[in-house]
C-alpha positions as CSV (number, residue, x, y, z in Angstrom):
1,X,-62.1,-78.3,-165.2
2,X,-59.6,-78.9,-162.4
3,X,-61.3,-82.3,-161.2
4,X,-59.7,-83.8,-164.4
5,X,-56.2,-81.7,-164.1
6,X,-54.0,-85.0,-163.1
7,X,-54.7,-86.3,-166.4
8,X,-51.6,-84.7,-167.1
9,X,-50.3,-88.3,-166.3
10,X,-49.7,-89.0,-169.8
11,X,-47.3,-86.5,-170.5
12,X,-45.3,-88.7,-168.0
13,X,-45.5,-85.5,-165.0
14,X,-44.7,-86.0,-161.6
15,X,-44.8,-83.6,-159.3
16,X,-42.9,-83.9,-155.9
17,X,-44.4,-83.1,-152.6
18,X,-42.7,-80.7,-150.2
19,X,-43.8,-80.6,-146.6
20,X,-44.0,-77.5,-144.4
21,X,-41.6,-78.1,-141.6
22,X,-42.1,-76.7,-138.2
23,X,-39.8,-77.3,-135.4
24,X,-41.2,-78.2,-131.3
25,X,-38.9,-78.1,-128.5
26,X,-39.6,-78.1,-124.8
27,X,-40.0,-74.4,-122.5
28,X,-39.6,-74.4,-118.8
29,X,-42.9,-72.7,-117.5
30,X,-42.9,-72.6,-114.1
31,X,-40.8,-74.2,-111.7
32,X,-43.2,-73.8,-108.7
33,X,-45.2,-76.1,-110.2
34,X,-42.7,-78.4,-112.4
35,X,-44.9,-77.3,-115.6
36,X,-43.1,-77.6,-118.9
37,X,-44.6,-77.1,-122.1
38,X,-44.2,-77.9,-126.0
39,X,-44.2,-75.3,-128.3
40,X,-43.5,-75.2,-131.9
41,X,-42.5,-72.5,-134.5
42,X,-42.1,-72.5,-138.3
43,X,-38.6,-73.2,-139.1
44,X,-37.6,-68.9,-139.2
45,X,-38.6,-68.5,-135.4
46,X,-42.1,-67.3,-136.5
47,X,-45.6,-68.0,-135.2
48,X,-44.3,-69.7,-131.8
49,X,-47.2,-71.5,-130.2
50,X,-47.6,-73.4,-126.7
51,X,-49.0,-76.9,-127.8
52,X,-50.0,-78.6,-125.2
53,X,-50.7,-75.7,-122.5
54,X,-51.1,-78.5,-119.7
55,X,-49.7,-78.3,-116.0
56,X,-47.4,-80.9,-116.5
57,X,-43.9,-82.1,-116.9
58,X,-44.1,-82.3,-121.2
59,X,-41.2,-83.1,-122.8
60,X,-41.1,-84.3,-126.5
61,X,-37.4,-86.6,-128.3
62,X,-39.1,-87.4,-131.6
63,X,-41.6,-86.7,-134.4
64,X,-42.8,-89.0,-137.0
65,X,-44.0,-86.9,-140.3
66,X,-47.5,-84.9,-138.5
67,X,-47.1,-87.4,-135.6
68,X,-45.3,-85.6,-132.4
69,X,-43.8,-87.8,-129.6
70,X,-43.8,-86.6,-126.1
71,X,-43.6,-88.1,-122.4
72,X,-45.7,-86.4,-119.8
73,X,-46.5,-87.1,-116.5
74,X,-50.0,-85.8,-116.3
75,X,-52.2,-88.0,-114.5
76,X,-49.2,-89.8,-112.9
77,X,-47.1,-89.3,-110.4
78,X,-44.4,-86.8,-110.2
79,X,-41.9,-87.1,-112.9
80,X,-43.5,-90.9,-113.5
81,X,-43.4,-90.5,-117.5
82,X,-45.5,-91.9,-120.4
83,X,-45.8,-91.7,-123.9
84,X,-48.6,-89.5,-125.7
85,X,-48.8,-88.2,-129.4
86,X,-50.2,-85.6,-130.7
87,X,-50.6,-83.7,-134.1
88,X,-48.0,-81.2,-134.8
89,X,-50.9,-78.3,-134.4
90,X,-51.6,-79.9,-130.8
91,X,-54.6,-81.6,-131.0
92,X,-55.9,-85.3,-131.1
93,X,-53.6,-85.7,-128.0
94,X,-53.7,-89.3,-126.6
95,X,-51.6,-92.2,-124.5
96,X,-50.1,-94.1,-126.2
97,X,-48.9,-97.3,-123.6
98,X,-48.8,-98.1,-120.4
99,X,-45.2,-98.3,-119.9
100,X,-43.6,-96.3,-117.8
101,X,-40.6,-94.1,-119.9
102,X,-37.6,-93.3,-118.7
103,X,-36.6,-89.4,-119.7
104,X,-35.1,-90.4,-122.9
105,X,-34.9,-89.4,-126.7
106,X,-37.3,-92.3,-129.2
107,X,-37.4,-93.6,-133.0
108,X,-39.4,-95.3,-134.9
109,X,-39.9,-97.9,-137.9
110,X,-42.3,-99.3,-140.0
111,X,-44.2,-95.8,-140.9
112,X,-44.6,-95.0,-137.0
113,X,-45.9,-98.3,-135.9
114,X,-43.7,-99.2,-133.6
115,X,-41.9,-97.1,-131.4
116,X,-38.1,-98.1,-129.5
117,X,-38.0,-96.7,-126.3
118,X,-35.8,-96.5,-123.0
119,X,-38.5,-98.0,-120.5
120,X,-38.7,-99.2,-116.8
121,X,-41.0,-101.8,-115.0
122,X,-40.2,-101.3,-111.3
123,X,-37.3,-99.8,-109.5
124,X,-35.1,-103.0,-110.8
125,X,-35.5,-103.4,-114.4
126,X,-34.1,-99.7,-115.3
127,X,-33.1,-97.8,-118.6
128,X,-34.0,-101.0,-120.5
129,X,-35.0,-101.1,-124.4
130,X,-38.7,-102.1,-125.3
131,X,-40.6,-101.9,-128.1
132,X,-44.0,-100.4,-128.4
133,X,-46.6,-101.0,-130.9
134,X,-48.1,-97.4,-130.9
135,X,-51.8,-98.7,-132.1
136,X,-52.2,-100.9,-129.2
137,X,-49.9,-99.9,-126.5
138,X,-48.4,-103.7,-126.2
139,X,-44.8,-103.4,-125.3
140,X,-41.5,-106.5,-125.6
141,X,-38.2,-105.5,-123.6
142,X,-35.3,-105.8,-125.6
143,X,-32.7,-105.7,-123.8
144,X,-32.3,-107.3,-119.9
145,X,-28.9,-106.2,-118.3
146,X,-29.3,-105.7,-114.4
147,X,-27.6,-102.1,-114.1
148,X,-27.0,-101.1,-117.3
149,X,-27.9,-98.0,-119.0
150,X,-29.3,-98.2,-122.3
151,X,-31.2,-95.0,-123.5
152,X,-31.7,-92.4,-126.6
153,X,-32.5,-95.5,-129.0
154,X,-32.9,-94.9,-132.3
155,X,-33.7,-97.0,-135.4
156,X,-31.9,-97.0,-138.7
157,X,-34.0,-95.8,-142.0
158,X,-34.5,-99.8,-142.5
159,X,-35.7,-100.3,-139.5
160,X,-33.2,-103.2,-138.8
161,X,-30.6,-101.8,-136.6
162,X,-30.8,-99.7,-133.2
163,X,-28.3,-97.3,-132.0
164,X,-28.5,-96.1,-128.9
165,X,-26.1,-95.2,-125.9
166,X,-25.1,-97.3,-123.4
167,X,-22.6,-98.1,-120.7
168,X,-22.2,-101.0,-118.3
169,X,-23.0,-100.0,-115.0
170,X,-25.2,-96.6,-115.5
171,X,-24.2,-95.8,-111.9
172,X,-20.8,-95.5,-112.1
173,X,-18.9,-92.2,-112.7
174,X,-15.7,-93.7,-114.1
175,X,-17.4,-94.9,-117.1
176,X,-18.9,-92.4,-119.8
177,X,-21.9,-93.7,-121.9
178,X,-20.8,-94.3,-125.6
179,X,-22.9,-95.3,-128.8
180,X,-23.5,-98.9,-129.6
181,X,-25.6,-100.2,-132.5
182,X,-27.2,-103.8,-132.7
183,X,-30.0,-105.5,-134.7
184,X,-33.5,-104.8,-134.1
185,X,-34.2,-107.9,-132.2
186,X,-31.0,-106.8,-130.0
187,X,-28.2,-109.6,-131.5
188,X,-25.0,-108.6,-133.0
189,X,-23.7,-105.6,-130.4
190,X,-20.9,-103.5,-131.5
191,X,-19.3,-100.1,-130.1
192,X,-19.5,-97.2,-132.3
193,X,-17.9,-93.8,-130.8
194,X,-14.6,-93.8,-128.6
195,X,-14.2,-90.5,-125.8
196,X,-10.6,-89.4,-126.5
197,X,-8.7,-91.1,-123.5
198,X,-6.7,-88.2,-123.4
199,X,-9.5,-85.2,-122.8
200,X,-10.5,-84.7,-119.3
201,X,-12.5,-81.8,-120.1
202,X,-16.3,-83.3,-119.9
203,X,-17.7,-83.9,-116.3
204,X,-19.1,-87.3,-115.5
205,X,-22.7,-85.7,-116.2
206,X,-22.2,-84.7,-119.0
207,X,-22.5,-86.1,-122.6
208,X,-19.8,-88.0,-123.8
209,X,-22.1,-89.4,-126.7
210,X,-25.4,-87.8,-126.4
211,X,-28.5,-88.7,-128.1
212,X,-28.2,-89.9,-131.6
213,X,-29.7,-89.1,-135.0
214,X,-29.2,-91.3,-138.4
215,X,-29.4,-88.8,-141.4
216,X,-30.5,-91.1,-144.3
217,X,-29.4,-88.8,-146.6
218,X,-26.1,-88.0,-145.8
219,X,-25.3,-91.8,-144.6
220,X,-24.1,-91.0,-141.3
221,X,-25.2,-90.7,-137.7
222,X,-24.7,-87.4,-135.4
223,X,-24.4,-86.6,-131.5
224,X,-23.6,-84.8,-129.3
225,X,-19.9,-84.7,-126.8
226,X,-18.3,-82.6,-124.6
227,X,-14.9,-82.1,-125.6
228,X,-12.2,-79.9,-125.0
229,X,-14.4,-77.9,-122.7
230,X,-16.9,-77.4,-125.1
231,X,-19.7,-79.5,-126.5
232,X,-20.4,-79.9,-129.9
233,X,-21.6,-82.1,-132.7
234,X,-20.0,-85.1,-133.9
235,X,-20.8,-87.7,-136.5
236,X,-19.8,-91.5,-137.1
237,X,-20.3,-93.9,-140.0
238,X,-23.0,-96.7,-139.0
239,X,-19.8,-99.6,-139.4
240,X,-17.8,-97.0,-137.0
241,X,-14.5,-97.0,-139.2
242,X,-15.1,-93.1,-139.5
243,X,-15.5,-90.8,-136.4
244,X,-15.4,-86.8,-136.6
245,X,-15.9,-83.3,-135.9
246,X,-19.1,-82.1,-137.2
247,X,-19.4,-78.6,-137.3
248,X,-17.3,-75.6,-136.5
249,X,-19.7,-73.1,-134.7
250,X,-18.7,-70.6,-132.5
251,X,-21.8,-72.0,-130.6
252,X,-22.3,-74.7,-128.0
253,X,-24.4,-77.3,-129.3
254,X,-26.7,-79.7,-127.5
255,X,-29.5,-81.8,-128.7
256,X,-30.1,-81.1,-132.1
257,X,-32.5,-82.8,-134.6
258,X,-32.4,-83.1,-139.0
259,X,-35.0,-82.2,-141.4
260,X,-36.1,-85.1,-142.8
261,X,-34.8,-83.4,-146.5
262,X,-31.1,-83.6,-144.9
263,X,-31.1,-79.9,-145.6
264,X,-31.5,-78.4,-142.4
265,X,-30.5,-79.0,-138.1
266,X,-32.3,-77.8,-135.5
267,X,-29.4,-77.2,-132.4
268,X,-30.4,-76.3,-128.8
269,X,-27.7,-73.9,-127.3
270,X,-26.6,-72.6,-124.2
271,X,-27.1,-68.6,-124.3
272,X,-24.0,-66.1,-124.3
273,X,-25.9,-63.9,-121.9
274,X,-27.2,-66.3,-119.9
275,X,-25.2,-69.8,-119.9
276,X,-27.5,-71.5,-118.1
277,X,-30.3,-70.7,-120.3
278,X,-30.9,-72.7,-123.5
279,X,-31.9,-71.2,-127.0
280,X,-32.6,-72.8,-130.6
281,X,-30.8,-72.3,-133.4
282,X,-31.3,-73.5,-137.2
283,X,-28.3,-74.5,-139.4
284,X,-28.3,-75.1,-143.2
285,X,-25.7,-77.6,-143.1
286,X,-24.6,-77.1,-147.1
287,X,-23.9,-73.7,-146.6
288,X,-23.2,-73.7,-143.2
289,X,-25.6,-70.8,-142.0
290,X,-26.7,-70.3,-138.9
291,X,-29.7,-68.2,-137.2
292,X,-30.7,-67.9,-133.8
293,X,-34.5,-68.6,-133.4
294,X,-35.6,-68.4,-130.0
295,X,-34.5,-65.7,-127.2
296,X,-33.6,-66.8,-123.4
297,X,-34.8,-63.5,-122.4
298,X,-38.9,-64.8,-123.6
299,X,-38.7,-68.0,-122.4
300,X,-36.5,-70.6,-120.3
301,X,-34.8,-73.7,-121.2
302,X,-35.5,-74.0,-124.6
303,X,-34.7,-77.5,-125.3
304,X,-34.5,-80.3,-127.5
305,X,-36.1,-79.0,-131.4
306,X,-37.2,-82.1,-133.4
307,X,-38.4,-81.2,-136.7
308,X,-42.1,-82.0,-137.7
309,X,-44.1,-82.4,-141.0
310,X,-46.9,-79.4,-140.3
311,X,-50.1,-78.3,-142.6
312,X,-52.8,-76.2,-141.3
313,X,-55.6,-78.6,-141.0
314,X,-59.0,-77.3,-142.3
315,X,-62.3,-76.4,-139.8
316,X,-63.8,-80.0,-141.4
317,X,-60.6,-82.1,-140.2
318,X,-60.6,-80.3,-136.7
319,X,-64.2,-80.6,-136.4
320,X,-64.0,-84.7,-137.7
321,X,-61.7,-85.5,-135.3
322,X,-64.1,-84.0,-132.4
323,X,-66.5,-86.3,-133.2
324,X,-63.6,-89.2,-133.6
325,X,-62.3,-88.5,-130.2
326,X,-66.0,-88.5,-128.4
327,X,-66.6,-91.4,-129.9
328,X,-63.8,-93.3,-127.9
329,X,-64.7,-90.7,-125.1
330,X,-61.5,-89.8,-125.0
331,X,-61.8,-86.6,-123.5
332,X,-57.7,-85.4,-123.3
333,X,-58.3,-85.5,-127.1
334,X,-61.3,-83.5,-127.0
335,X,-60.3,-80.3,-125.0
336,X,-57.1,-80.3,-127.4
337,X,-59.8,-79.2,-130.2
338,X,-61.6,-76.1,-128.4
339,X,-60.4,-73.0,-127.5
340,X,-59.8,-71.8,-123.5
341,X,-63.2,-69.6,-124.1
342,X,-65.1,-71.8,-126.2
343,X,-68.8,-71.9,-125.6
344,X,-71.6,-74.5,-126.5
345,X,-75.2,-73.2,-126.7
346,X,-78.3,-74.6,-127.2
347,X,-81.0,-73.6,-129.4
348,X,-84.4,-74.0,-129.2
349,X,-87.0,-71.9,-131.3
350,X,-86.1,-68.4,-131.1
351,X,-84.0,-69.0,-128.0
352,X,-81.1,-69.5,-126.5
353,X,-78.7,-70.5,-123.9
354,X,-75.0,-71.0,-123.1
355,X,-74.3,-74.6,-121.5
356,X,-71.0,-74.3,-121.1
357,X,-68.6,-71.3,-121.2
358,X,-64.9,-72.3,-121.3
359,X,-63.2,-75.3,-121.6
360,X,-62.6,-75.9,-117.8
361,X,-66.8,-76.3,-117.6
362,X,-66.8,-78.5,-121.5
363,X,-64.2,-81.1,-119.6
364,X,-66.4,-81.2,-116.3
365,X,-69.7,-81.8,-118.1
366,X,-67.6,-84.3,-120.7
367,X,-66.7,-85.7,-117.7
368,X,-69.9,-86.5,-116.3
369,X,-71.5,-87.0,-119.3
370,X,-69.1,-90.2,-120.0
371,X,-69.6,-91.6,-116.1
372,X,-73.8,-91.8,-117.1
373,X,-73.2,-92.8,-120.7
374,X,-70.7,-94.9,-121.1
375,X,-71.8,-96.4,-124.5
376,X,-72.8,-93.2,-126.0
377,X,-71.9,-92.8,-129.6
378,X,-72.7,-90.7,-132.8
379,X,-72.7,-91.3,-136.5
380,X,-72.4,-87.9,-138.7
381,X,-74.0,-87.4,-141.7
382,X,-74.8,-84.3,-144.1
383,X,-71.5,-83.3,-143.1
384,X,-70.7,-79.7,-144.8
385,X,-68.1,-76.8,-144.8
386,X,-68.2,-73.2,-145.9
387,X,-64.8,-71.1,-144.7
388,X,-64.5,-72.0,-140.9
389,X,-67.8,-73.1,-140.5
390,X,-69.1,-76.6,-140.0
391,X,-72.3,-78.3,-139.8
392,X,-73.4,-82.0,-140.0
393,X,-76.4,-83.6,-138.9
394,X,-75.2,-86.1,-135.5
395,X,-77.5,-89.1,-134.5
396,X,-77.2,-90.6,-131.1
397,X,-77.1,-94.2,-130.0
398,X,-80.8,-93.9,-129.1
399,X,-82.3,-92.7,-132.4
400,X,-82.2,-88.8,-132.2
401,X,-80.9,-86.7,-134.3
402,X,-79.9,-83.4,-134.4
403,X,-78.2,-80.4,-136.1
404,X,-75.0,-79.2,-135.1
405,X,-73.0,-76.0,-136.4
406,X,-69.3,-75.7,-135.2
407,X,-67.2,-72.1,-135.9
408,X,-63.5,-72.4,-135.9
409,X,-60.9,-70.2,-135.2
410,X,-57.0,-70.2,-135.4
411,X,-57.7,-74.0,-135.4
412,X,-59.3,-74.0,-132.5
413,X,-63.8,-75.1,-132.0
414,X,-64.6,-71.8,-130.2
415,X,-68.6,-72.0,-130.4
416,X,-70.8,-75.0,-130.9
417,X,-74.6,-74.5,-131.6
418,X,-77.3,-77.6,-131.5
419,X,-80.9,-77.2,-132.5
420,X,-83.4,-79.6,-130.9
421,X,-82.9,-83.3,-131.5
422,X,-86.1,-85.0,-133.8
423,X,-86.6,-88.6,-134.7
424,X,-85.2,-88.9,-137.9
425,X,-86.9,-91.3,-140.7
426,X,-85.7,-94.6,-141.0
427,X,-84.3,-94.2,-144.6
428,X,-83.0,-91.0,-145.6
429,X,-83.9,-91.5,-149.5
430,X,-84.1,-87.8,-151.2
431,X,-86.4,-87.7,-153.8
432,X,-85.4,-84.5,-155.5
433,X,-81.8,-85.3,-155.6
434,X,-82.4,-88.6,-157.2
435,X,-84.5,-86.9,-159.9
436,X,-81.0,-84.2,-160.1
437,X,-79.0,-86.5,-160.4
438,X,-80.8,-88.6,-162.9
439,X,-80.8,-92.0,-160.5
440,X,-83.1,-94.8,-160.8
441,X,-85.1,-96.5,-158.2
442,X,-81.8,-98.0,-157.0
443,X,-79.6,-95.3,-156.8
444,X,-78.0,-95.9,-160.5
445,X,-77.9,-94.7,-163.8
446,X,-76.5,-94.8,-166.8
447,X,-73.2,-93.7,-168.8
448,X,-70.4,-94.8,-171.3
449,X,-67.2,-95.4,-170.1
450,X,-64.3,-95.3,-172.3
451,X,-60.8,-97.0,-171.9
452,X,-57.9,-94.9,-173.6
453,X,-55.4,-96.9,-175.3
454,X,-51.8,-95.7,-177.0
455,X,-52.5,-94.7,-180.2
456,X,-50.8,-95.6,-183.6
457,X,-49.8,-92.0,-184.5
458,X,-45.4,-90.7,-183.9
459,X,-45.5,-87.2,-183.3
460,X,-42.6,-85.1,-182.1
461,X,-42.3,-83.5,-178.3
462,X,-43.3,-80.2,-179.0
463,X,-46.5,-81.6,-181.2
464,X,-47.1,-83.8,-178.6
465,X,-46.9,-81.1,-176.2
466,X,-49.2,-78.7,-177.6
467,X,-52.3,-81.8,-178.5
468,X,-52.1,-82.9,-174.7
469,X,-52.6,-79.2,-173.8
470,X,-55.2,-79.4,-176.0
471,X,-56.2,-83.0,-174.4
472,X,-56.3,-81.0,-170.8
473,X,-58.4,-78.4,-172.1
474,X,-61.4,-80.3,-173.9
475,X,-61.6,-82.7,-170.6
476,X,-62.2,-79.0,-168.6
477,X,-64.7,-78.1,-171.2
478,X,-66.9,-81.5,-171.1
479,X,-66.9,-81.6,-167.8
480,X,-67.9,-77.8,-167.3
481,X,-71.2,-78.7,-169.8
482,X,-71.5,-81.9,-167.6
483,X,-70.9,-84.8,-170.1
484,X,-67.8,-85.7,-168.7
485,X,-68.0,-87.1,-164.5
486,X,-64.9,-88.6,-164.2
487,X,-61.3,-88.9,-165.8
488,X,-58.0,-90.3,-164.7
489,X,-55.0,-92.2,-165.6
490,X,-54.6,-96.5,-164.9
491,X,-51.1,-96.5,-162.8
492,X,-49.6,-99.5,-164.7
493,X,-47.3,-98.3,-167.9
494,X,-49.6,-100.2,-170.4
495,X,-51.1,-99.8,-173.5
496,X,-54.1,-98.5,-171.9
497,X,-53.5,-94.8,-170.5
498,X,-56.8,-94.1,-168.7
499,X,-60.6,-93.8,-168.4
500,X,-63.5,-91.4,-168.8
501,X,-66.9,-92.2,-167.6
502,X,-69.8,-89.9,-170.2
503,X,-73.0,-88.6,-168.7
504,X,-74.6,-90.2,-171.7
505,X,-77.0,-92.9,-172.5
506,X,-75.0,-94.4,-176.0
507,X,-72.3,-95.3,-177.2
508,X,-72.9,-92.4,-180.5
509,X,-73.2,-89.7,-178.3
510,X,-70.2,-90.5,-176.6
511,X,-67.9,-91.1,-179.8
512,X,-68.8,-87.7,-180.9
513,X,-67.7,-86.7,-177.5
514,X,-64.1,-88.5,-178.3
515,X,-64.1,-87.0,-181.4
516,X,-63.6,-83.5,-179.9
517,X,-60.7,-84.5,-178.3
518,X,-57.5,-83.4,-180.3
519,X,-55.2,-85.7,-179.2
520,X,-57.4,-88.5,-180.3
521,X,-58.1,-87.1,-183.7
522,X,-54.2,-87.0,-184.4
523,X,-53.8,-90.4,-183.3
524,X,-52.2,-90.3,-179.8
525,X,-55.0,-92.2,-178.3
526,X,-57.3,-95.0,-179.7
527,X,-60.6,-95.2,-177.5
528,X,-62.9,-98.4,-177.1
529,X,-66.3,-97.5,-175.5
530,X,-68.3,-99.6,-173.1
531,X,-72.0,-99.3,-171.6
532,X,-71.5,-98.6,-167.7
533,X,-74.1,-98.8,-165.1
534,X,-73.1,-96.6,-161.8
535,X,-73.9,-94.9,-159.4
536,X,-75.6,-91.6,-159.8
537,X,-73.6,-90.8,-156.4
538,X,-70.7,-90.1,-159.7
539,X,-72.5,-87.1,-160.6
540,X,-71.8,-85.2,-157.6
541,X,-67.7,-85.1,-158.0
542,X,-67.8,-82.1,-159.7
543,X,-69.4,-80.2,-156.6
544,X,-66.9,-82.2,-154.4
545,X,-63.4,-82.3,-155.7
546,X,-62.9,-78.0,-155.6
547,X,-62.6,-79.0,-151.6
548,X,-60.3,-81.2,-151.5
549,X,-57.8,-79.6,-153.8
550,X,-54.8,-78.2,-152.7
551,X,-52.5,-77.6,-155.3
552,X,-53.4,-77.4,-159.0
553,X,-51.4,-79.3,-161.5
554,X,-52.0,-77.3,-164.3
């Protein structure tokens, strides 16, 4: 059986996990009412999407793996920005602090914990540094210079060094804005990039050293400057001793952003039929080829890509994190779940009614809902999938319970169907399944659990080879005739390889078990047997594991 498949540990396998990359960037909707949008696309221009479809200024400077960074100003004032996150599909959308962002790229450290923004506190402390702890929203300034500009901070892969680009007095227009680097608790500043004194060709507007990205893999940093009329992309060592021309495209190039393989950059670009309009285009940096994936003519100001780790979450996640987000009535996170026509009906006997129709008349009632209830919670249970339909059993604060079935479509809630809430019993014991599964009055049962140990026995690879495909298969067919509930291998490189657990009551019958097993009959493993008593709960991996397996390793 597949549930046992990653016993293919012992062969000494590893297989590496490669992300799907998608890229977001920021649209100009509508200037009437100041709306920008984030969209995102896979990384060949396909299946563009508007993410957050919210009248708003949205802009996002940075993703974390799945995690996607953006300042809006919804529910603010004009153009007063904040940060949010969101999943790369758009949903789970929620604030993230308090502080009020300047309009400025991000990075982040320690897995996405903490973020290093450019931040404000009133109209005198301006384009300062903070850090933000992105669980709580708790923010430290960094840096405190009266009139200076520091913005477009970055950390380094360590997390112990910012770069970020500054200049004195951000008001001036005699002095352009270069890169600077300093340690993460803002000691030890250095200049990194120099303008050439002698080019005159870059306006006091525009970047002289734009908004900069630290490629791990290639050990060096890149930005953006306008030289010689035209800008382009430059790099620099972190110590600063080397400085140079990036690329050679034909193309302007703006804000740009680097898989996090190394592999790939994601350049925004002024379009040759319409140089005030912005486009994206993808670059394979070791061969140097470039695509266009965006078009001026669909959409304006295309702006600022930033690659982000994307998988198509299942109806069961989307659903989960409904529930999640009502129960920190967080209702922003909620309406990023359901469609724009999704309707919630009740059911009651053989009838039944719409409540709500769209998501306009889901936030209002949300809305309200939250004002009278503001302790209101729900614990699932029962929770089950079957394609792109959900249903789980919800109980409220006060007792009731009642059955909920969720459709999902293009990873969106569009219906929602609840049958009449009943007082559920007290204990939820299940009398049959316990007699199924073999479980005593407790909940347990029974087995033999075995600890595989090195064997004695030298055999050659391809020998080898062929008894732990032989290994592989004899798990698959115990566990298909149920005797076998569990496999897997211990982590440490030891004498002991791994476990089974036997849905057996001795010791004999589980030996004879072993015994089938051709990789311990030539020797490769030795097996000591113990008496285990478990859960019966065990018995039900075999049903669970086909849904959460993506990949197979055999």
């Amino acid at each position: 059986m597949k549930l046992f498949a990653f016993f293919v540990f012992l062969l000494s396998f590893s297989a590496a996990a490669f992300p799907q990359y998608r890229i977001a960037y920021n649209v100009f909707q509508n200037e009437d009412a100041d709306d920008y949008d984030v969209y995102s696309m896979n990384i060949d221009g396909s299946d563009n999407r508007n993410i957050t479809n919210h009248k708003d200024v949205a802009w996002t400077y940075y993703a974390h793996k799945d995690r996607l960074f953006f300042i809006s100003d919804r529910d603010a004032c004009k153009r007063c920005y904040y940060l949010y996150e969101m999943k790369a599909d758009g949903t789970n959308v929620r604030k993230v602090s308090g502080l009020r962002l300047e309009d400025s790229w991000m990075g982040s450290r320690n897995n996405g914990a903490e973020m290093i923004v450019s931040a404000r506190i009133d109209d005198k402390v301006r384009m300062q540094l903070f850090i933000i702890d992105t669980a709580t929203g708790k923010f430290e300034q960094l840096t405190n210079e009266d009139g200076a500009l520091f913005r477009d901070p970055i950390f380094s892969p360590d997390g112990k060094q910012i770069v970020y680009a500054y200049k004195p007095d951000r008001k001036s227009r005699e002095i352009s804005e270069e890169l600077w680097i300093m340690d993460a608790d803002g000691t030890n500043r250095r200049q990194l990039t120099t303008y050439p004194k002698d080019d005159k060709t870059a306006e006091w507007h525009n970047y002289h050293a734009g908004p900069p990205r630290w490629v791990a893999s290639r050990g060096f940093i890149t930005y953006q400057s306008v030289q010689n009329g035209r800008s382009s992309l430059f790099a620099v060592t972190p110590d600063g001793k080397k400085q140079w021309k990036l690329t050679e495209n034909k193309i302007s190039e703006g804000w740009h952003d680097w898989s996090p393989d190394g592999k790939w950059i994601a350049i925004e670009s002024a379009s040759d039929t319409d140089p005030k309009n912005y486009e994206i285009w993808l670059m394979n940096f070791d061969t140097k080829e470039l695509k266009k994936l965006t078009d001026a003519a669909v959409n304006r100001f295309q702006q600022a890509p930033v690659f982000v780790d994307f998988e198509e979450r299942s109806a069961s996640g989307i659903v989960y994190d409904f529930v999640e987000s009502y129960n920190r009535r967080d209702v922003e996170a909620m309406m990023s779940l359901v469609a724009d026509d999704v309707k919630w009906f009740s059911i009651d006997g053989a009838s039944i009614s719409a409540e709500t129709n769209n998501s306009k008349e889901l936030r209002e009632f949300l809305v309200g809902y939250f004002k009278n209830c503001a302790n209101c919670r729900s614990k699932i249970s029962g929770f089950n999938r079957k394609g792109n339909t959900v249903s789980y059993f919800e109980t409220s604060s006060s007792g009731q319970t009642s059955l909920a079935v969720y459709e999902v479509d293009e990873g969106k809630i569009q219906n929602v169907y609840y049958f009449p809430a009943f007082k559920a019993p007290e204990k939820d014991y299940d009398a049959s399944l316990a007699e199924r599964l073999g479980a005593d009055d407790y909940g347990m049962k029974t087995y033999v659990f075995a600890v595989l140990k090195t064997g004695k026995a030298k055999v050659e690879k391809a020998e080898r080879d062929k008894l732990i495909a032989g290994h592989l298969a004899n798990i698959g067919r115990l566990a298909k005739e149920g005797k076998l509930v569990l496999a897997g291998p211990f982590m440490e490189n030891d004498d002991q390889r791994g476990l089974f657990i036997f849905n057996v009551r001795t010791k004999e019958e589980a030996q004879k078990l072993v015994e089938t097993d051709p990789a311990v009959k030539a020797g490769v493993f030795d097996v000591d047997l113990r008496m285990w008593y478990g859960t019966a709960a065990l018995m039900e991996l075999i049903n669970i594991y086909p849904l959460l397996e993506k990949k197979s390793i055999q």
